[in-house]
C-alpha positions as a Markdown table, in Angstrom:
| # | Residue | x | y | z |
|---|---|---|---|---|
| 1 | Unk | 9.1 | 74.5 | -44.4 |
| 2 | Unk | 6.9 | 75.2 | -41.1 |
| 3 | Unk | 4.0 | 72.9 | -39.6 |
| 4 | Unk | 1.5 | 73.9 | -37.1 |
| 5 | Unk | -0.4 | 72.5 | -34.9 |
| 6 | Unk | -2.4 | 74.5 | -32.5 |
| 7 | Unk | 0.3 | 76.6 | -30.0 |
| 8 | Unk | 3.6 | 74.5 | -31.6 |
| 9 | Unk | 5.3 | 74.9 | -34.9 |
| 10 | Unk | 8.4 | 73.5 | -36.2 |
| 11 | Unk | 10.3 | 75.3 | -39.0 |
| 12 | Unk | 13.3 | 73.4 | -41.3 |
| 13 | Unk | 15.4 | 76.6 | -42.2 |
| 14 | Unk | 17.8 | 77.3 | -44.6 |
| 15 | Unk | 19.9 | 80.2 | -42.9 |
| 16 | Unk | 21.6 | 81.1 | -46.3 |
| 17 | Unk | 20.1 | 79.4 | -49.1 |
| 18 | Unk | 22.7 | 77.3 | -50.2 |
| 19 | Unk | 21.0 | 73.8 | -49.2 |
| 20 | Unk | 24.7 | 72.8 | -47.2 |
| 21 | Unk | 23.2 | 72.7 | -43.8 |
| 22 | Unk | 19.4 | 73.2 | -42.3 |
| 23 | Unk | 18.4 | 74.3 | -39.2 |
| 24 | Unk | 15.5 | 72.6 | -37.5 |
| 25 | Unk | 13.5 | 75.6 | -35.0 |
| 26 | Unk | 10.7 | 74.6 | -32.5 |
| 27 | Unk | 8.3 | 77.3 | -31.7 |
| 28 | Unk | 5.6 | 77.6 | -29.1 |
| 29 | Unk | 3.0 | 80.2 | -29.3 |
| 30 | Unk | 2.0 | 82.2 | -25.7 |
| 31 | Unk | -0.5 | 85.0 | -25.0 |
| 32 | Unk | -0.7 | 85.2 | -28.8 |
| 33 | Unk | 2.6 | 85.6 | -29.7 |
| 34 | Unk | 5.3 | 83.1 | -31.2 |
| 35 | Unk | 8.4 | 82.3 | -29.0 |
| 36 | Unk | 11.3 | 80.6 | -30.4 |
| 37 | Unk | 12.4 | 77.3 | -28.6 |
| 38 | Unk | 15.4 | 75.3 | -29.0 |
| 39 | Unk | 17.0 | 75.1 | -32.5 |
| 40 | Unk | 19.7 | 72.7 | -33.8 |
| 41 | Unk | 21.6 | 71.6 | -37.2 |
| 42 | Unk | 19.6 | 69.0 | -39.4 |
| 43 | Unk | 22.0 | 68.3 | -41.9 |
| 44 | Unk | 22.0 | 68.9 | -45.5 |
| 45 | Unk | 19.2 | 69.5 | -47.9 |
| 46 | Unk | 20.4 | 67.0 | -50.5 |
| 47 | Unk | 20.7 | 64.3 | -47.9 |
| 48 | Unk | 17.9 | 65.1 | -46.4 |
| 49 | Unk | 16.1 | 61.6 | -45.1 |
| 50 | Unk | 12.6 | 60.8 | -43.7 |
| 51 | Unk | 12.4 | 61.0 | -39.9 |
| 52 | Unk | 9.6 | 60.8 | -37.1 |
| 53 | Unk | 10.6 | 61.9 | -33.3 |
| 54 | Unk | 8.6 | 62.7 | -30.2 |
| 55 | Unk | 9.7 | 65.9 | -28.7 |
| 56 | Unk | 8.2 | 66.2 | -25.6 |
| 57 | Unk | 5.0 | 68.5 | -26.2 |
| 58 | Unk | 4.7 | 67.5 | -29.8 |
| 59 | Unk | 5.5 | 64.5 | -31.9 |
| 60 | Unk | 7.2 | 65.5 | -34.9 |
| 61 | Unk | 8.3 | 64.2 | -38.6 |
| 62 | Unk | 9.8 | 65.3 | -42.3 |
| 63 | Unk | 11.0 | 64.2 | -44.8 |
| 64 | Unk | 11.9 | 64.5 | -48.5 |
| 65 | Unk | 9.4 | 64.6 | -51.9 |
| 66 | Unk | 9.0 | 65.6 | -55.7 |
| 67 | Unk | 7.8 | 69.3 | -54.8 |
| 68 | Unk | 4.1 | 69.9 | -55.0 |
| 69 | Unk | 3.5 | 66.0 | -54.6 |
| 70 | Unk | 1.6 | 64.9 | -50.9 |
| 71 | Unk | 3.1 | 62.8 | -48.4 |
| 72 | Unk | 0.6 | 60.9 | -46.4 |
| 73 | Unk | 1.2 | 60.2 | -42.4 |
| 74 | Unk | -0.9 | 58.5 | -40.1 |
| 75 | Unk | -1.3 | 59.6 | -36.5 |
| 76 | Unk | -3.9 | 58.8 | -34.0 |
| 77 | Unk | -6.3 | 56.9 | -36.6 |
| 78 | Unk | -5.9 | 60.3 | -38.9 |
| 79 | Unk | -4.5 | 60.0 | -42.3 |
| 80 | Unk | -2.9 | 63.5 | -42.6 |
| 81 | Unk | -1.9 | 65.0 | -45.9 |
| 82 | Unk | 1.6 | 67.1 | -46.2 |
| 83 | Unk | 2.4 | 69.1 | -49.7 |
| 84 | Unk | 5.8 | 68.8 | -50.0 |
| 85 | Unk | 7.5 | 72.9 | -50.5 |
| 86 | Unk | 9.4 | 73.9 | -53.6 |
| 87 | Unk | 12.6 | 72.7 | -51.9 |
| 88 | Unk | 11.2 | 69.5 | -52.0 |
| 89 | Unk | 10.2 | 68.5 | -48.2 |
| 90 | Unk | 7.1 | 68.2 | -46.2 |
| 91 | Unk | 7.0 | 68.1 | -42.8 |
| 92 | Unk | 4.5 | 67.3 | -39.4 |
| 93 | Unk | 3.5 | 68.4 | -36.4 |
| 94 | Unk | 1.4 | 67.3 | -33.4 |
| 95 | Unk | 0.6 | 68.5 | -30.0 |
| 96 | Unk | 0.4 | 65.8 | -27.8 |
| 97 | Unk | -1.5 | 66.9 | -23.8 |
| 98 | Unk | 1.5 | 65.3 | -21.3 |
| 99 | Unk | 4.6 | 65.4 | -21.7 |
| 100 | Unk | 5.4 | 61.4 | -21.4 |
| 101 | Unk | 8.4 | 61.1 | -24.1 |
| 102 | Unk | 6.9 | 57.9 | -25.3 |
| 103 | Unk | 4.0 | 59.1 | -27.8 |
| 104 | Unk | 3.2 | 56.8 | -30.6 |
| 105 | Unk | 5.2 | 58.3 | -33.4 |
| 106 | Unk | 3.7 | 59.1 | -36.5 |
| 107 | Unk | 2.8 | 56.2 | -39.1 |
| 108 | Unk | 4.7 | 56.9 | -42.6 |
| 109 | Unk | 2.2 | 55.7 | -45.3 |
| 110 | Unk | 4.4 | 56.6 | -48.3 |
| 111 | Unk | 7.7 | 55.5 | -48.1 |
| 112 | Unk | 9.7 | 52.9 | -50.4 |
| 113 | Unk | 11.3 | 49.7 | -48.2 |
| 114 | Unk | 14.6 | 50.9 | -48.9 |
| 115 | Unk | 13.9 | 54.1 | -47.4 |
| 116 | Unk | 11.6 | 52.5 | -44.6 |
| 117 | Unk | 14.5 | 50.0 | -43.8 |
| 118 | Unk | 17.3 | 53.0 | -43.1 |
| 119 | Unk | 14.4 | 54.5 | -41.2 |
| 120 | Unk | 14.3 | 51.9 | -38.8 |
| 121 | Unk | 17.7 | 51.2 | -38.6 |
| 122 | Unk | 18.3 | 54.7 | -37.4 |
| 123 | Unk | 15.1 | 55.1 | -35.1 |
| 124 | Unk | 16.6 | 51.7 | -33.5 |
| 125 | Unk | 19.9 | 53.1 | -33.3 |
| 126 | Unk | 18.0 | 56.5 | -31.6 |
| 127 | Unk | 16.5 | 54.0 | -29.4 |
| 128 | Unk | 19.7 | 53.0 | -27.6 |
| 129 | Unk | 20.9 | 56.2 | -27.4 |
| 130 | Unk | 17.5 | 57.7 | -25.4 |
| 131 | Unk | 17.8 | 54.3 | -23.1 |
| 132 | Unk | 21.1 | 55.3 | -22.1 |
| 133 | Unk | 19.8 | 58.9 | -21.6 |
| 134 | Unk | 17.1 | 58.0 | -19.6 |
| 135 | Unk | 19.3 | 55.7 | -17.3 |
| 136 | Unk | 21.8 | 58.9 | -16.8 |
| 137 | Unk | 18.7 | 60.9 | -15.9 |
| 138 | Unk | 17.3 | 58.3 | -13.5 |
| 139 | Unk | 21.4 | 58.4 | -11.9 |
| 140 | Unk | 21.1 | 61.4 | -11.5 |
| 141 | Unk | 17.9 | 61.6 | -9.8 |
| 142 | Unk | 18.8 | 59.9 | -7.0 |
| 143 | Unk | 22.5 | 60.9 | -6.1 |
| 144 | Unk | 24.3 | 58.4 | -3.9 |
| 145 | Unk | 24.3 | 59.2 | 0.0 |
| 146 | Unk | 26.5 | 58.8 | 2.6 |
């Protein structure tokens, strides 16, 4: 599965076709030509659950479907539509001008509770984990003197 948005792509890969582990790919496209960005394991196919992230120049999400059916997000007032591949996930991207690491994230319009409620549960848990990130950052920043 790839989604574009102007010069930035992500791609949800499966290296070997066997479903057991995908690989999710960021790409950024320079004097015409597509570079490949950091990369990183996404888990299985078959567990494969709805997420939504803001990675720095983009904000990004995917997510599971019957394939062929539309998943509908909302970003920015925009109801966008995503056609879910024969693997059964859709997926999308937006480019987003500075680079402030707290974007809105994308609105997910068709989602059961169940699956809204482990959603949130791990965005929250995300949450925490960026807080302590960004303290850690800030740390080391602004190194102690003396």
């Amino acid at each position: 599965m790839v989604a574009v948005d102007d010069d930035v792509a992500i791609a949800l890969v499966d290296g070997n076709g066997d479903g057991a582990e995908l690989e999710m790919e960021y790409w950024f496209k320079e004097d015409g030509k597509w570079r490949a960005g950091q990369s990183g394991g996404h888990g299985p196919l078959d567990s494969l659950s709805t997420s939504r992230w803001d990675a720095g120049p983009m904000v990004c999400a995917v997510g599971p479907a019957v394939p062929g059916n539309v998943f509908r997000i909302r970003y920015e007032g925009t109801v966008h539509e995503c056609r879910a591949n024969q693997f059964g996930v859709w997926a999308f991207i937006r480019k987003v001008e500075h680079m402030d690491f707290k974007h809105p994230l994308p609105e997910i319009l068709d989602e059961d509770e169940d699956a809204a409620r482990a959603r949130r549960q791990m965005e929250e848990k995300m949450e925490v984990v960026r807080q302590r990130v960004r303290a850690k950052i800030r740390q080391m920043g602004n190194p102690p003197t003396g």
